[in-house]
C-alpha positions in Angstrom: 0.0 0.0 0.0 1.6 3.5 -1.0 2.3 5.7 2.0 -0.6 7.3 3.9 -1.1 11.5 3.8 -0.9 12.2 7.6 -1.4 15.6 9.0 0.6 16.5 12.5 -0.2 19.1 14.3 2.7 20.9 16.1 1.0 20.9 19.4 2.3 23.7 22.2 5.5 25.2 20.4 7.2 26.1 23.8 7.2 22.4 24.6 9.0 19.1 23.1 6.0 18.9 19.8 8.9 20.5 17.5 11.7 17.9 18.7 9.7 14.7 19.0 8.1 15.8 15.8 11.6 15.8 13.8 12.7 13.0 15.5 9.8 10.7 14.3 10.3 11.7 11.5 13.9 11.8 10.7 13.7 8.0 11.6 14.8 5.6 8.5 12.0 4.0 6.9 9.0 6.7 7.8 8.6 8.0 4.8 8.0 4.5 3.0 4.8 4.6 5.3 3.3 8.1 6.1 3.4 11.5 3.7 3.7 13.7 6.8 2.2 17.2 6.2 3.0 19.2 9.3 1.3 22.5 10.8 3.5 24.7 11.9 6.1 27.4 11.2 9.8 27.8 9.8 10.4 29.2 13.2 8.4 26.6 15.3 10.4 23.8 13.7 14.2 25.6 14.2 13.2 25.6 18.2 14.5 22.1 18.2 18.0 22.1 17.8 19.3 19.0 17.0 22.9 17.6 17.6 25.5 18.9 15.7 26.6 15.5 13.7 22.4 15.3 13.1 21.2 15.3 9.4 19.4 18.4 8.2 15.9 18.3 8.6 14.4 19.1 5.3 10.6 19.8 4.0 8.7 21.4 1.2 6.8 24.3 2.1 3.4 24.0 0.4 0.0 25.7 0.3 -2.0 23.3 1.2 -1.9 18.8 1.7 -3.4 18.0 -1.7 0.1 20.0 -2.6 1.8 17.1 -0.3 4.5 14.4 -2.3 5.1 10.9 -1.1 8.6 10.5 -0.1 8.7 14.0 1.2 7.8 15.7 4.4 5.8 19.0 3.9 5.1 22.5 5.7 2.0 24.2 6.1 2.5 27.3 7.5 -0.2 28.5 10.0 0.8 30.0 13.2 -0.1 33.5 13.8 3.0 36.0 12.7 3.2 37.8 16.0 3.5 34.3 17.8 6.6 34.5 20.4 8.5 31.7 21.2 9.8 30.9 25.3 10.7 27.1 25.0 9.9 25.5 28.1 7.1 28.1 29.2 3.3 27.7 29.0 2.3 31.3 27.5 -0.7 32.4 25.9 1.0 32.7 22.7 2.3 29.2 22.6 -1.7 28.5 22.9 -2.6 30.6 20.4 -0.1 28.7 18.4 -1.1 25.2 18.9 -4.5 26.7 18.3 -4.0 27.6 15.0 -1.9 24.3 13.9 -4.8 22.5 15.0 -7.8 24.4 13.2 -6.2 24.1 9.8 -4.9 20.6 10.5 -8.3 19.5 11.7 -10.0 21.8 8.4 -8.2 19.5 6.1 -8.8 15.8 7.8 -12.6 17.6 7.3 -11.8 18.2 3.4 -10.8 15.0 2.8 -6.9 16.3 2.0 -5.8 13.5 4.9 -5.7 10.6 5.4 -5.5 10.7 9.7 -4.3 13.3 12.3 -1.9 12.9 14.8 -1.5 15.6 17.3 1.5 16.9 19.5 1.0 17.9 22.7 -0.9 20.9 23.6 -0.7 22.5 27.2 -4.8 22.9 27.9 -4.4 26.0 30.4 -2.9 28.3 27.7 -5.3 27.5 24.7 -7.3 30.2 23.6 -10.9 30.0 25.3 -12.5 31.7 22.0 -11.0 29.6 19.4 -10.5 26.3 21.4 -13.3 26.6 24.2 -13.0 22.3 25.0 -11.3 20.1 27.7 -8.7 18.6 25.0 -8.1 17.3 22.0 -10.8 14.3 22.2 -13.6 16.8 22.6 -12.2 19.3 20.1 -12.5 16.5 17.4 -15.5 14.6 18.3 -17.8 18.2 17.8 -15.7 19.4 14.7 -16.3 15.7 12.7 -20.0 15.8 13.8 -19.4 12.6 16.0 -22.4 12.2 18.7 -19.7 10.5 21.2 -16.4 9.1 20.9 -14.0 6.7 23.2 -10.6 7.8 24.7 -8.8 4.6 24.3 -5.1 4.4 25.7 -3.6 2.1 23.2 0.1 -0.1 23.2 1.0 -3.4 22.2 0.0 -4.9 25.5 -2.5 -2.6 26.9 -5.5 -0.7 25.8 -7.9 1.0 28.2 -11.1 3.4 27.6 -12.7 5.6 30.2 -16.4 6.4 30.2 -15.9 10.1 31.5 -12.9 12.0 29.9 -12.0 15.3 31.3 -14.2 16.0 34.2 -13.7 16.7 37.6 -13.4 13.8 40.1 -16.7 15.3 41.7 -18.5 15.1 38.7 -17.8 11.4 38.0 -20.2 9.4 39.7 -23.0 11.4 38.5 -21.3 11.2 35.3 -21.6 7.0 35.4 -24.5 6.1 34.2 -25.8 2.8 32.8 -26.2 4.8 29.6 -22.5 6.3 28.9 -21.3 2.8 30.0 -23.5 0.8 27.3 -22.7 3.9 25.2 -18.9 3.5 25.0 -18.8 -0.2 25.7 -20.6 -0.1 22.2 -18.2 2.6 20.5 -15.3 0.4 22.1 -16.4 -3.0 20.7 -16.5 -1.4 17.2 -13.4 -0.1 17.2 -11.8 -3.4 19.0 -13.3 -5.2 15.4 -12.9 -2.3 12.5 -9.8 -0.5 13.9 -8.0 -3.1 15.5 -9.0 -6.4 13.2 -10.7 -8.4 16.6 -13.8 -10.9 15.4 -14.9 -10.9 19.1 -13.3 -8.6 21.5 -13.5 -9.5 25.4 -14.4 -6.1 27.2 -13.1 -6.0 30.9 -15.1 -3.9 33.1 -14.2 -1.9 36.1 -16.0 -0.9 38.5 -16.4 2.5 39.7 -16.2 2.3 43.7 -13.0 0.5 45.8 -13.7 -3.0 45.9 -16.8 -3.1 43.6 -18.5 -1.2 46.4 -18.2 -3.7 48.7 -21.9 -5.1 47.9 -23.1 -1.5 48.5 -21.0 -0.9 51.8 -18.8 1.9 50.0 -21.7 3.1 47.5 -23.8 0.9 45.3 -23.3 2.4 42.0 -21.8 -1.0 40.6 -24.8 -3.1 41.9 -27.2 -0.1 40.1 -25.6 1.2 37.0 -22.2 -0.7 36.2 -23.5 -4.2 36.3 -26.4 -3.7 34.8 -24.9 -1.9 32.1 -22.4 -4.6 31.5 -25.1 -7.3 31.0 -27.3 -5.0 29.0 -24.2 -4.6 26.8 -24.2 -8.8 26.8 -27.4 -8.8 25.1 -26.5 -6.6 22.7 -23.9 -9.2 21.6 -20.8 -7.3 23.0 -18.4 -9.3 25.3 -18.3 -7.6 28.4 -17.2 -9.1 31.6 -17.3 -7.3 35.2 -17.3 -5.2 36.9 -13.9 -5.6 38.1 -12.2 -3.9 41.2 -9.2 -2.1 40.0 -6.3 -2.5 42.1 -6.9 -5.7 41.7 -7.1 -6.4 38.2 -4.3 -4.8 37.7 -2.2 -5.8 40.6 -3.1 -9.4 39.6 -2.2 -8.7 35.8 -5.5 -9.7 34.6 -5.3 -7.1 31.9 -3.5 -9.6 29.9 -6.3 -11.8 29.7 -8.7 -9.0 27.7 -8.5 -7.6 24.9 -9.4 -4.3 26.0 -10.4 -2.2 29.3 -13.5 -0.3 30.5 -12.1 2.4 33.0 -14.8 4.8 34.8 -12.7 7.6 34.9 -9.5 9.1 33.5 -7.2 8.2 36.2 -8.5 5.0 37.2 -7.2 3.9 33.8 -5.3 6.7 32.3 -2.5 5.7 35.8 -2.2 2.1 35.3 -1.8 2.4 31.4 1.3 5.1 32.1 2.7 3.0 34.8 2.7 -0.1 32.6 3.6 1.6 28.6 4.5 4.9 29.1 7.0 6.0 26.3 5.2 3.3 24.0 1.7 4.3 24.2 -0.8 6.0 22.0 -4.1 7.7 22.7 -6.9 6.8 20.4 -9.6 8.6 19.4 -12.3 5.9 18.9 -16.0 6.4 17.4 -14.5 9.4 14.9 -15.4 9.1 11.1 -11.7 9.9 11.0 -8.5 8.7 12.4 -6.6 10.7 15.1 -4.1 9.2 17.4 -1.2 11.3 19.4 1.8 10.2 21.6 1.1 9.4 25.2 2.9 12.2 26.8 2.6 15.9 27.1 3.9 18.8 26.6 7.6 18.4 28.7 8.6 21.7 29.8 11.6 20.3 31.9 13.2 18.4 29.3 12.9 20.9 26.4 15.7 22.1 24.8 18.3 19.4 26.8 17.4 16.9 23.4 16.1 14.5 25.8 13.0 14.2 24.5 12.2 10.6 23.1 10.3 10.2 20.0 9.1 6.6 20.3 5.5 7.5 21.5 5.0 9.7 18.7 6.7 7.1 15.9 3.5 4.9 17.7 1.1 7.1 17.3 2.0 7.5 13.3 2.2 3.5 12.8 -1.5 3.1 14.9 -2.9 6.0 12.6 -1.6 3.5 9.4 -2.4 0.3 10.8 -6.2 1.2 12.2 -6.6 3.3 8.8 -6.0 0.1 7.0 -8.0 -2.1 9.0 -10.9 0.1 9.0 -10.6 -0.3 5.3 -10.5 -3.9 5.1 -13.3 -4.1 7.9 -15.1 -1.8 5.1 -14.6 -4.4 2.2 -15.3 -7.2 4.1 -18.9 -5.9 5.3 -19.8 -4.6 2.4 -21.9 -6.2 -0.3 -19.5 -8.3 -2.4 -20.6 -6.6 -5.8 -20.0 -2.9 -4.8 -17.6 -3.5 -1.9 -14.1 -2.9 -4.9 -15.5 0.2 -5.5 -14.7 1.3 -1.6 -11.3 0.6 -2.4 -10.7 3.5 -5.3 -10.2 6.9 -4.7 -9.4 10.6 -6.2 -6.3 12.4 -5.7 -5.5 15.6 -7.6 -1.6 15.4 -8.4 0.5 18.4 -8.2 -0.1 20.5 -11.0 -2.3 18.6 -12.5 -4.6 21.3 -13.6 -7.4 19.6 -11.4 -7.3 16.2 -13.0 -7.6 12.7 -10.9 -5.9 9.8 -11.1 -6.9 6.9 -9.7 -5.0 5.2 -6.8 -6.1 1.7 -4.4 -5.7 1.9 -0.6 -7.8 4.6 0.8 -11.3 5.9 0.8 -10.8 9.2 3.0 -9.4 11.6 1.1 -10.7 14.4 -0.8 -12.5 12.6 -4.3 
């Protein structure tokens, strides 16, 4: 399969986005896979400075990602002009920045130029509350591609975990746990588990929300009420969901390995044991999307930037799960669609460079702009 088209947004430009960004991507082999188109500046980019015996970095500036050659990493630049750069400081105009990256790199996905997002880092508590008025990334994303609801899935080779409630405070969750987010994203997880990640039956573990599974309703009965009744619901809907489970002790006991996946109630309850177990290797997901996003499991690094300690192995992740759960989402197209139409999923339009607004026709992806 020719290389994928794969936008990248430069996240916070005071943090390590510009470094682990040009690291990924000055990795052998990376451009056999992905077209990187990246949305940034000159002057984001030259932030990073890379060791002296280091390659050049080298990209095209273009206009635009239909504009975008295989083989070759591109430049869109889109960060305001007046933007100021303090690496390794959270200021309003690094938010501003990673604001703008972001709305044209998210603009394009919608136009059908890419083929999946991946975005760097971005440091919530500076982003611009007019232009970016969301909790992060996964909320951003699931209004702008008209989504109803999506899935925060924490993905590694291992280990992949989903919350119910995303970016909320801890005093909000339990009312936030009810039996019908649970079926909700047990359903969007189950999908993805078969389309994105190629599972004929997926086994869903299930934890529960209080310590100890509530301890038969001694320490709240919100498992006996909502979670478990969820979880069966979700049984007779066909999905393979087993639970609740009480978390220390799933984890502690290593029954992760035994799933294929993992129904958290809230952020930390999942989003700790996932770090503590593949941090550095991870990926975050963005399940139930009409589009592929992923990003690296880490954020934005103030301490480390500029000491070119940063490590680029999440991010090289998050471009290889955007590829692979592209494909598979394509195959899982073909396969359940009807046998005399499904080859026509497969062929799409690309306008070549300077082609004076002619197509040619190319197999792999269905995405992109036709």
């Amino acid at each position: 399969m020719d290389p994928l088209r794969i936008g990248i947004s430069i996240g916070d430009v005071n943090g390590v986005g510009p470094e682990v960004v040009i690291k990924a991507l000055s990795r052998e082999g990376i451009l056999d896979l992905v077209t990187p188109v990246i949305y940034a500046s000159a002057a984001a980019l030259q932030q990073y400075k890379p060791a002296n015996d280091a390659p050049a970095f080298r990209y095209d500036v273009i206009e635009q990602a239909d504009d975008a050659e295989d083989g070759r990493i591109s430049l869109i630049e889109c960060l305001p002009e007046d933007t100021v750069f303090t690496p390794g400081e959270a200021t309003e105009s690094g938010g501003r920045a990673a604001a703008a990256s972001l709305e044209r790199a998210v603009a394009e996905l919608k136009d059908g130029q890419l083929d999946a997002l991946v975005t760097a880092p971005i440091n919530k508590s500076v982003m611009p509350p007019d232009s970016f008025p969301y909790p992060g990334h996964t909320e951003m994303l699931t209004e702008q591609l008209g989504a109803k609801e999506s899935l925060m899935f924490l993905v590694s080779n291992d280990l992949r975990v989903g919350v119910v409630t995303n970016h909320i405070p801890v005093a909000e969750v339990a009312k936030a746990v009810t039996k019908a987010a649970i079926m909700k994203k047990l359903e969007i997880m189950d999908k993805s588990l078969r389309a994105d990640f190629g599972l004929a039956r997926p086994v869903i573990a299930v934890l529960s929300l209080n310590p100890h599974g509530g301890d038969q309703g001694r320490i709240g009965e919100e498992d006996i009420k909502v979670v478990r009744p969820a979880v069966e619901a979700a049984k007779e809907k066909g999905i393979l969901a087993m639970g609740p489970f009480p978390a220390d002790g799933f984890f502690g006991s290593g029954k992760q390995n035994t799933y294929d996946a993992v129904l958290a109630m809230y952020h930390d309850q999942g989003l700790i044991p996932f770090k503590a177990l593949s941090f550095g290797k991870g990926v975050n997901f963005t399940a139930g999307l009409p589009a592929i996003r992923t990003s690296p499991d880490h954020g934005t690094a103030y301490d480390i930037v500029g000491k070119n300690e940063a490590a680029p192995e999440s991010f090289i992740s998050a471009l290889f799960l955007a590829r692979e759960t592209f494909i598979n989402r394509e195959r899982h197209a073909e396969d359940s669609a009807n046998p005399l139409t499904s080859r026509m999923h497969l062929v799409y339009k690309r306008k070549p460079k300077g082609a004076g607004g002619k197509s040619e026709t190319r197999k792999g992806s269905g995405s992109r702009k036709k």
